[in-house]
C-alpha positions in Angstrom: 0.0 0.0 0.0 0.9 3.7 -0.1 0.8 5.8 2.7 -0.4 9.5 3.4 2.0 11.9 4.6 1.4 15.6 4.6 2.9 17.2 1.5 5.1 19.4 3.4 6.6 16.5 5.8 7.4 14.7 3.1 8.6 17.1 0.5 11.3 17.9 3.1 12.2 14.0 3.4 12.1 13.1 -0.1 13.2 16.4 -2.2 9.0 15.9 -3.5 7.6 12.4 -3.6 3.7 12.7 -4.5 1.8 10.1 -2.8 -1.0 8.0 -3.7 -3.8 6.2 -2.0 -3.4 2.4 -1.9 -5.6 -0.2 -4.0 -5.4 -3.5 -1.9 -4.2 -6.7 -3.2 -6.4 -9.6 -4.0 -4.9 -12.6 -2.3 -8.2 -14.8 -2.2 -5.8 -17.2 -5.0 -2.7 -18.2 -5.1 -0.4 -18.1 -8.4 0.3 -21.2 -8.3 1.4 -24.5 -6.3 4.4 -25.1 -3.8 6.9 -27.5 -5.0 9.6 -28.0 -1.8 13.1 -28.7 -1.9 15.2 -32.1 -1.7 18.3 -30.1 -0.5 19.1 -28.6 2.7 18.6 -24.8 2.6 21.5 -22.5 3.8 20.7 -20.3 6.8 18.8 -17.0 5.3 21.7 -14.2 4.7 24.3 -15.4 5.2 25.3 -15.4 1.4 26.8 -12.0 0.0 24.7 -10.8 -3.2 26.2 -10.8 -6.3 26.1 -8.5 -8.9 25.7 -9.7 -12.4 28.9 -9.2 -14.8 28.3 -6.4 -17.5 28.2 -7.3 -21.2 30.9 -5.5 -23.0 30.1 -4.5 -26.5 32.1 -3.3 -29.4 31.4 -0.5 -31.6 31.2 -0.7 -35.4 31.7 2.1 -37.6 27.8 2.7 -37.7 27.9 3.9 -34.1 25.8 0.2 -33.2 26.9 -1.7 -30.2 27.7 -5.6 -31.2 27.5 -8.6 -28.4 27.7 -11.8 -28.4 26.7 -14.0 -25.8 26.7 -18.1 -25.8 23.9 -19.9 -24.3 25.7 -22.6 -22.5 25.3 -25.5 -19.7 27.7 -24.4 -16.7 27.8 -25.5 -13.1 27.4 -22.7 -10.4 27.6 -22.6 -6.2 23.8 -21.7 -5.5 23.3 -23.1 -2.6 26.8 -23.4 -0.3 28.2 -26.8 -1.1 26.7 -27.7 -3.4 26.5 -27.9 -7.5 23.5 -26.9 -9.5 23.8 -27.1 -13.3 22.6 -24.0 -14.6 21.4 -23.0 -18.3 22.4 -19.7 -18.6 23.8 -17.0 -21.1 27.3 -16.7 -20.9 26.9 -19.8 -18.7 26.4 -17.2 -15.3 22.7 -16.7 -13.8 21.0 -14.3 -14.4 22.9 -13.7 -17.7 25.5 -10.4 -17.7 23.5 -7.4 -17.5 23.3 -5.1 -21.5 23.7 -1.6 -20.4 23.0 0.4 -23.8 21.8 3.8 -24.5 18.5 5.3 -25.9 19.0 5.1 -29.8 21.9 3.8 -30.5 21.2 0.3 -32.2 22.4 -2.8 -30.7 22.9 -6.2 -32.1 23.1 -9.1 -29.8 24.9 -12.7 -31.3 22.7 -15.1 -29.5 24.8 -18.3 -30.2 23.1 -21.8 -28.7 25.4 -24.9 -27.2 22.7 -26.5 -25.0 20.9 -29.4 -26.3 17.6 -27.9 -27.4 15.9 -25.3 -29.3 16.1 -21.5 -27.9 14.2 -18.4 -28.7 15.3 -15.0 -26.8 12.7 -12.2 -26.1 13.7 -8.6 -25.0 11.2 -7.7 -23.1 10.0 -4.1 -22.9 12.0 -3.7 -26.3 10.4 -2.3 -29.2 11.7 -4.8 -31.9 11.2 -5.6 -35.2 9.0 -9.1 -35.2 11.9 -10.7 -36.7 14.4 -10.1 -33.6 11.5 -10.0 -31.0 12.1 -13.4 -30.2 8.4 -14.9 -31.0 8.2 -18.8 -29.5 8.5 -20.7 -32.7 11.6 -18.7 -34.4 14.0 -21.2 -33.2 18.1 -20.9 -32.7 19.1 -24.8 -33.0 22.4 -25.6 -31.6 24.7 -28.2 -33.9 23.4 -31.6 -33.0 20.5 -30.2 -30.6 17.8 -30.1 -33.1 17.5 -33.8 -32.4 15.2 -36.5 -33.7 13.1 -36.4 -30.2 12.4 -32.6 -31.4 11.1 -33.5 -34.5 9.0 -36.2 -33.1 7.7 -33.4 -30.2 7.0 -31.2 -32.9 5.1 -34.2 -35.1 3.1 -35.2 -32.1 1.8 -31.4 -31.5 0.6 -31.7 -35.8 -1.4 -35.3 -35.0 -3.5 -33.7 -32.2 -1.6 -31.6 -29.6 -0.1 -32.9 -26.4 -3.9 -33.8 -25.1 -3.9 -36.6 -22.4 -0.9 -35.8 -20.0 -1.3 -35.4 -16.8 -5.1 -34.8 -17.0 -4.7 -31.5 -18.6 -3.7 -31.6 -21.7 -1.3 -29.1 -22.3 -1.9 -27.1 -26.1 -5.3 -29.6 -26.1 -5.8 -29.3 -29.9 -3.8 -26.9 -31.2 -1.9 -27.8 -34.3 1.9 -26.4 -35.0 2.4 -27.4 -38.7 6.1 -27.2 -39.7 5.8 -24.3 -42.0 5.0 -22.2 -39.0 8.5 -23.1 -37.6 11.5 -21.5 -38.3 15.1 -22.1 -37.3 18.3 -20.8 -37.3 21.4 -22.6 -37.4 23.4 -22.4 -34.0 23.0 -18.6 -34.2 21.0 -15.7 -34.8 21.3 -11.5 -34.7 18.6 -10.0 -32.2 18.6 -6.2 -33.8 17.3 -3.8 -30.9 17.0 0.1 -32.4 16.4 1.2 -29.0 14.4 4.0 -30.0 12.7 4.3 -27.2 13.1 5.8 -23.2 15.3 4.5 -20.7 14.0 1.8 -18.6 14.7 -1.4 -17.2 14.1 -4.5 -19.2 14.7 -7.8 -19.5 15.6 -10.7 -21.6 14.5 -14.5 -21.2 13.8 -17.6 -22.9 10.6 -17.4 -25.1 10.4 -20.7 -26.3 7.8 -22.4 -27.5 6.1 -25.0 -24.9 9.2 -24.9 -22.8 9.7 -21.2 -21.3 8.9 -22.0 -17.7 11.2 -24.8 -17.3 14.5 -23.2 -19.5 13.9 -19.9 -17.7 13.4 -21.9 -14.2 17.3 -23.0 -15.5 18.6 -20.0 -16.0 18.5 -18.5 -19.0 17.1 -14.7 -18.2 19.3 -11.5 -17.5 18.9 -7.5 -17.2 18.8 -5.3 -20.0 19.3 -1.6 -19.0 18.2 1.5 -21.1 19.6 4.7 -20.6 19.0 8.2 -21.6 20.5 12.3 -20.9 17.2 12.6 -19.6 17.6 9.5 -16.6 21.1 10.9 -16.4 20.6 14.3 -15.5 18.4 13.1 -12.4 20.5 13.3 -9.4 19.2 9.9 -8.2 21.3 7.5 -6.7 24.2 6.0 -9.4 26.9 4.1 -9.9 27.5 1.1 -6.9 24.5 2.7 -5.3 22.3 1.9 -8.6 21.7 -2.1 -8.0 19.8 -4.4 -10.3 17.8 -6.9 -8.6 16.1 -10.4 -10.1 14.0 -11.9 -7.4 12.8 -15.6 -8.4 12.0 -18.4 -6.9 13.5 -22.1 -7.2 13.3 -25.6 -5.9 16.4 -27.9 -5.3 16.5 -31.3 -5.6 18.8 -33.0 -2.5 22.0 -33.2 -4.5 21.7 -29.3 -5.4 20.5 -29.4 -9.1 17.1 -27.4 -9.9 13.9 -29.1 -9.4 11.1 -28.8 -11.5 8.1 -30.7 -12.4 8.7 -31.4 -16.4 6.2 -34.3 -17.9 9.8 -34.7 -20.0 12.7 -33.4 -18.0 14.8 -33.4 -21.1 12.8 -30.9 -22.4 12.9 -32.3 -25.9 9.7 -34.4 -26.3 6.4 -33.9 -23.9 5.6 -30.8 -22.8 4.2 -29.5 -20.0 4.1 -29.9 -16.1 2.6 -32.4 -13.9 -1.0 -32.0 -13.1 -0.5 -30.3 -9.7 1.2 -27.7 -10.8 -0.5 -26.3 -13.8 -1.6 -23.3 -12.3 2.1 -22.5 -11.9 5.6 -23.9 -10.0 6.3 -22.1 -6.9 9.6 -22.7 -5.6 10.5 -22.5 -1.6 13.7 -20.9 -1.8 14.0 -17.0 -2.7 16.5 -16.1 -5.2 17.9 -12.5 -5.7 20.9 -12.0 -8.8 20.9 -15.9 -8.2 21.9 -16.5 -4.5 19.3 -17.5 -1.6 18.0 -15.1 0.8 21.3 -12.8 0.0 22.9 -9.5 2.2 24.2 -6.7 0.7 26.4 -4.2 2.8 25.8 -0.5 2.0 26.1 3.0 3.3 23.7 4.9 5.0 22.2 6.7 2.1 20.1 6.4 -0.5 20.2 3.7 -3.4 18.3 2.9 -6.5 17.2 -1.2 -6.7 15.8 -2.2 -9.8 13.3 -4.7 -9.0 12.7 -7.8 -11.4 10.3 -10.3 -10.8 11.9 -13.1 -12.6 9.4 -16.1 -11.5 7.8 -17.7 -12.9 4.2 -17.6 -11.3 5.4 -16.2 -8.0 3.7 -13.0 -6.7 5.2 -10.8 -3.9 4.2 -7.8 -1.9 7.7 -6.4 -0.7 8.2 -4.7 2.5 10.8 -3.1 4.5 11.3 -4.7 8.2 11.9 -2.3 10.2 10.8 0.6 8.4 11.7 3.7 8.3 12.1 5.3 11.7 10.8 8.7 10.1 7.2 7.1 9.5 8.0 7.9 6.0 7.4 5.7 3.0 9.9 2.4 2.7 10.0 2.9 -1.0 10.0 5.3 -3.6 8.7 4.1 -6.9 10.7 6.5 -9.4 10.3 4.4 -12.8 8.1 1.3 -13.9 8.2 -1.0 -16.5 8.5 1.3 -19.6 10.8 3.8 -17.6 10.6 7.3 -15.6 7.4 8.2 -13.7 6.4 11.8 -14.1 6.5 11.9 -10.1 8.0 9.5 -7.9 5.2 7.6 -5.4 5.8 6.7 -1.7 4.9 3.1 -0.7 4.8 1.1 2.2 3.9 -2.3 0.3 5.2 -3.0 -3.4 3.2 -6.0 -5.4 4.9 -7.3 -8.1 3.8 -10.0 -10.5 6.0 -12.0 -12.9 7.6 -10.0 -15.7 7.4 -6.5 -13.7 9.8 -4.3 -12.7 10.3 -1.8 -10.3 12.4 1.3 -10.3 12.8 1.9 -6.2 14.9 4.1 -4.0 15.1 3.1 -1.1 17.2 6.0 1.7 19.2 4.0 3.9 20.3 7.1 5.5 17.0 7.1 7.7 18.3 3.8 10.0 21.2 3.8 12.4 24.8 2.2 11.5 24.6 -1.6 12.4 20.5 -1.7 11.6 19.7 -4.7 9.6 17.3 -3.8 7.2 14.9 -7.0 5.6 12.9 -7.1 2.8 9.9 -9.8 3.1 7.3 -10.7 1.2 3.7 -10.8 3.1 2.5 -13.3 0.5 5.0 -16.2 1.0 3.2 -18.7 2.4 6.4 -20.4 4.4 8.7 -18.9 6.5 11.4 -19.0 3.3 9.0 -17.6 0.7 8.9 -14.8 3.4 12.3 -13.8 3.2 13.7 -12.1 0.4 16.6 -10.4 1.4 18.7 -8.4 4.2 20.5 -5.1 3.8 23.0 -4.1 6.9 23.8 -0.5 7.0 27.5 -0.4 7.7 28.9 3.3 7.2 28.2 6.8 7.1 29.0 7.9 3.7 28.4 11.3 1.9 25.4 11.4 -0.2 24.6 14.1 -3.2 21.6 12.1 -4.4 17.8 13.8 -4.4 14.7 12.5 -5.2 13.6 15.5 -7.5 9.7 16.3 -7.4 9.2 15.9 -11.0 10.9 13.2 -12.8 9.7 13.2 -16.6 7.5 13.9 -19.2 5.9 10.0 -20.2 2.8 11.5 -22.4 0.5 9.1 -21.0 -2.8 8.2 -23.5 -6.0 9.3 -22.2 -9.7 7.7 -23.2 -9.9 10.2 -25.7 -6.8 8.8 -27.5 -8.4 5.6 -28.2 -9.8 4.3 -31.3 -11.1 1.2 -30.9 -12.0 -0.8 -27.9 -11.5 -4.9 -27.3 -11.8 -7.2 -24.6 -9.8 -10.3 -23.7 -10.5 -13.1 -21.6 -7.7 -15.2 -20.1 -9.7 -18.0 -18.4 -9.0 -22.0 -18.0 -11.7 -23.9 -20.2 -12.5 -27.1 -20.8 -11.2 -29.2 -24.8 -12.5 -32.6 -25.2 -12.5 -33.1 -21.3 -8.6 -31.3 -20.8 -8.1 -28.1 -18.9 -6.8 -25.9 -20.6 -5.7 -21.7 -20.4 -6.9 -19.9 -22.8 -7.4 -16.0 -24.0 -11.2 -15.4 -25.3 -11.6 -19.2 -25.6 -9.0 -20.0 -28.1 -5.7 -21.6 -27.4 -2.7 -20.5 -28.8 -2.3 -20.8 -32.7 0.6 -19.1 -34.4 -1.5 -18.6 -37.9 -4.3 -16.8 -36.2 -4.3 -13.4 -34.6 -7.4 -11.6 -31.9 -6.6 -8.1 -32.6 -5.0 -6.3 -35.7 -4.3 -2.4 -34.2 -3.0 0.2 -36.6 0.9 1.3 -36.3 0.4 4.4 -34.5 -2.7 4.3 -33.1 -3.7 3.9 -29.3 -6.9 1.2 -28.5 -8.7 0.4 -25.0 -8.2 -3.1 -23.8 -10.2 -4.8 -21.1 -8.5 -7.7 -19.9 -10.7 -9.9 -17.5 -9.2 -13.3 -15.5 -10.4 -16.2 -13.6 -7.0 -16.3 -11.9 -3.9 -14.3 -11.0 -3.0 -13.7 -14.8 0.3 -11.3 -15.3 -0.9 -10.0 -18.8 2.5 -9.2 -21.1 2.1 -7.1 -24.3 5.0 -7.6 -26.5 6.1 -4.0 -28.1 3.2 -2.2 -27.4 3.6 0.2 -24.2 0.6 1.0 -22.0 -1.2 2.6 -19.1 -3.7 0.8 -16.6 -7.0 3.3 -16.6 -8.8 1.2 -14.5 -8.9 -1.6 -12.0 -12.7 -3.3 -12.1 -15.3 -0.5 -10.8 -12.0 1.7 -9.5 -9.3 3.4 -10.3 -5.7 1.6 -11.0 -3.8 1.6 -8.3 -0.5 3.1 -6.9 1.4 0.6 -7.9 0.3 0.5 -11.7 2.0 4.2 -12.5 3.4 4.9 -15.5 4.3 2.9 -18.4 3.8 -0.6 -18.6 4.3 -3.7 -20.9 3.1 -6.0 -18.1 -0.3 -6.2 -15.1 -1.2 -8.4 -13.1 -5.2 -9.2 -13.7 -6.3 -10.7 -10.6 -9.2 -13.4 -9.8 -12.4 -11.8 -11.4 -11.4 -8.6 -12.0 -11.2 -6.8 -15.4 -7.8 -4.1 -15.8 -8.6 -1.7 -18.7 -5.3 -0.4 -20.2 -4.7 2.0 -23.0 -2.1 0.8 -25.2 0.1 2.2 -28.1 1.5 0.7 -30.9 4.5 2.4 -32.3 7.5 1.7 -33.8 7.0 -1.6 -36.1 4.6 -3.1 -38.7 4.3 -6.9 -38.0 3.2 -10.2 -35.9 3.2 -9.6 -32.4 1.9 -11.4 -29.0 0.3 -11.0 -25.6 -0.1 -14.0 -23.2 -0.1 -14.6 -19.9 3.7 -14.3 -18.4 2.8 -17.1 -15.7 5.4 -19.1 -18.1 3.4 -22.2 -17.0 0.7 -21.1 -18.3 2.0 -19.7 -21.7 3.8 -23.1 -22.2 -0.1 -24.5 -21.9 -1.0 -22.1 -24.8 -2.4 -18.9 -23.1 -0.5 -16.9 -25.7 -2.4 -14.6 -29.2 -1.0 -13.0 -31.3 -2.4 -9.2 -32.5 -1.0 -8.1 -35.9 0.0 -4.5 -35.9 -1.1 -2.9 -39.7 
């Protein structure tokens, strides 16, 4: 929630923070079901948190920034002692962290050694279709593209995966094999970057296998910057700290555990029948280490919050909080970048896929105070925890939270030309449950919505169930939360909301930038590998 402060109390605090009312989180449902560990857990913080490596680029004579990163099979210390075989970019999780700048083109190598298919998605980028990573534009490794993959791929033609598990995965959809396409150990993702600084992301977007090749690793931060995020005197450089927050499940010898119907990932897919409304693991990961500490200075710092799960929701607070009685966070920047004003909140909900741009002033707590962020909807004592920060110094501090942070030209009604509705609800195909979005499972010929480039339409986006809704490159802005208005937490620009149980969000979104083939789905990667993905074509 957000709390009220007077203006003028908290102006002085904050440098000018406006505040909003709070809009209560439905927690009638979970996301998803608990699947426990084999292994012993470490102690909560006792494990430093790392900070993910930074890709280094080189610069052709065009001005663009060139990568290349190799999606490989590495073994990693996780939890202390033991091994866990990750799948992760560069071999590291998360992946090294892009940091590129507002308009300058970049061109990512993605280059594939594990032993199946791969598709990468920038999330939040506006992309051409052809580098946005869509589920069935394969990068095959040499030798990966096995037999088994063909024969998956053969059994999804002669009547979809129906009859595992009881719930029958893609029930009837049919993926014939012109609508797949591959590319041969490699492939250039072409990012313009013509678009505001923000914090994204890139993950796994494979078809029928997301949630269990992301659950492995293969997800990493993609940061956008700008002059205008620059000029802001907010907290920067060591004090400017990316955060993933996921959760996982170990099996007793340290490797991940996850509930595959094929846990080679190259035939059936799918998850076991308990868990289709999404894996929950017990352990709380942040930049890949459980329950982790971070030392800092008494002062303010910027944490970019990711919720990399995959159908975890948390609602983060501060423990203590702030002995001033102000806010614990200050939202400055959501998923599409800057807010116009930053927002105090005592409670942050975030859903899978969104991201958080907080600053957090560490300067209100004592030297020596141990300051713990938990999550009030873990339904353990580890899925409590997230992680500790100890204030160790006095250090100087020029940062500011200035009272007006950008200009994001939010659309209003007016702006809208056409209005459509969306329904992501589980439904029933030849006695298989199955998620689908206005009734239809996923088919990669067939598209629900076909906006024009340029244009701004109304969507009203309505769930049986916690569904984080993902809009690949169009942008948006939540006008509405059921009979209400949207609340704190859905400021600024998003490319991802979180519909709750019975509730429909109504979000104005904008398609600019490319002509093409596009998706939404719901980014509960459980349920977008059980076909709760459309496409919209933009004209």
């Amino acid at each position: 929630m957000s709390r009220y402060l007077s203006r003028r109390g908290f102006l002085g605090l904050s440098g000018g923070v406006a505040l909003s009312a709070a809009v209560g989180c439905s927690t009638s449902m979970t996301s998803g079901e608990l699947l426990r560990s084999r292994a012993r857990l470490p102690k909560p913080f006792t494990v430093p948190l790392p900070i993910p490596a930074q890709a280094v680029p080189v610069v052709d004579a065009s001005g663009a920034s060139r990568f290349e990163v190799v999606q490989r099979a590495a073994e990693a210390e996780i939890l202390p002692g033991t091994r866990t075989t990750v799948w992760g970019y560069d071999g590291t999780f998360p992946g090294p962290t892009f940091r590129v700048r507002s308009g300058h083109e970049a061109v990512v190598r993605v280059r594939n050694e594990l032993v199946v298919p791969t598709s990468t998605h920038l999330h939040g980028g506006v992309t051409a279709p052809e580098s946005d990573g869509y589920p069935t534009d394969l990068v095959v490794s040499k030798g990966g593209y096995s037999p088994a993959v063909n024969a998956a791929h053969q059994a999804m033609q002669n009547g979809g995966h129906g009859g595992h598990g009881g719930h029958g995965g893609h029930g009837a959809m049919v993926v014939r094999p012109h609508q797949w396409t591959t590319h041969d150990q490699a492939k250039d993702y072409v990012y313009p970057l013509a678009q505001r600084a923000a914090t994204l992301w890139y993950h796994d977007h494979r078809m029928d296998f997301s949630g269990p090749q992301v659950w492995r690793g293969l997800a990493g931060f993609f940061l956008v910057t700008d002059a205008e995020d620059e000029a802001l005197p907010l907290p920067s450089g060591e004090r400017d700290v990316p955060l993933m927050i996921c959760d996982r499940a170990f099996e007793a010898g340290g490797e991940f555990r996850y509930p595959a119907l094929d846990p080679a990932l190259i035939g059936t897919p799918g998850v076991e029948d308990d868990f289709m409304e999404g894996v929950l693991g017990d352990v709380v990961l942040v930049n890949g280490a459980p329950w982790p500490v971070l030392e800092v200075d008494a002062a303010r710092y910027r944490l970019r919050v990711l919720n990399a799960s995959n159908a975890r929701r948390y609602r983060l607070r501060l423990d203590p909080e702030p002995p001033d009685g102000s806010p614990a966070f200050v939202q400055v920047g959501s998923d599409g970048g800057l807010l116009e004003r930053p927002v105090g909140h005592d409670r942050v909900p975030i859903s899978p896929a969104e991201r958080f741009d907080l600053v957090v002033d560490f300067g209100r707590y004592p030297v020596g105070t141990e300051v713990t962020v938990r999550n009030t909807l873990g339904e353990t004592d580890g899925t409590r925890e997230v992680m500790r920060f100890r204030v160790v110094r006095r250090a100087r501090d020029e940062s500011r939270i200035p009272e007006r942070l950008s200009e994001p030209r939010l659309p209003t009604r007016g702006d809208a030309v056409r209005t459509r509705t969306f329904d992501f609800r589980q439904t029933k195909r030849a006695g298989a449950r199955v998620w689908t979005i206005n009734g239809r499972v996923f088919d990669p010929d067939e598209h629900l919505a076909d906006p024009a480039l340029g244009t701004v339409e109304l969507w009203r986006l309505s769930s049986d169930f916690h569904h984080p809704v993902h809009l690949h490159l169009a942008h948006f802005a939540v006008v509405g939360r059921g009979a209400g208005a949207p609340a704190a937490t859905d400021a600024g620009w998003k490319d991802t909301v979180d519909v709750r149980p019975y509730e429909t969000v109504e979000v104005l979104a904008r398609f600019d930038g490319f002509k093409g083939r596009y998706m939404m789905h719901c980014h509960n990667l459980e349920h977008e590998d059980m076909a709760m993905m459309a496409n919209f074509r933009v004209t």
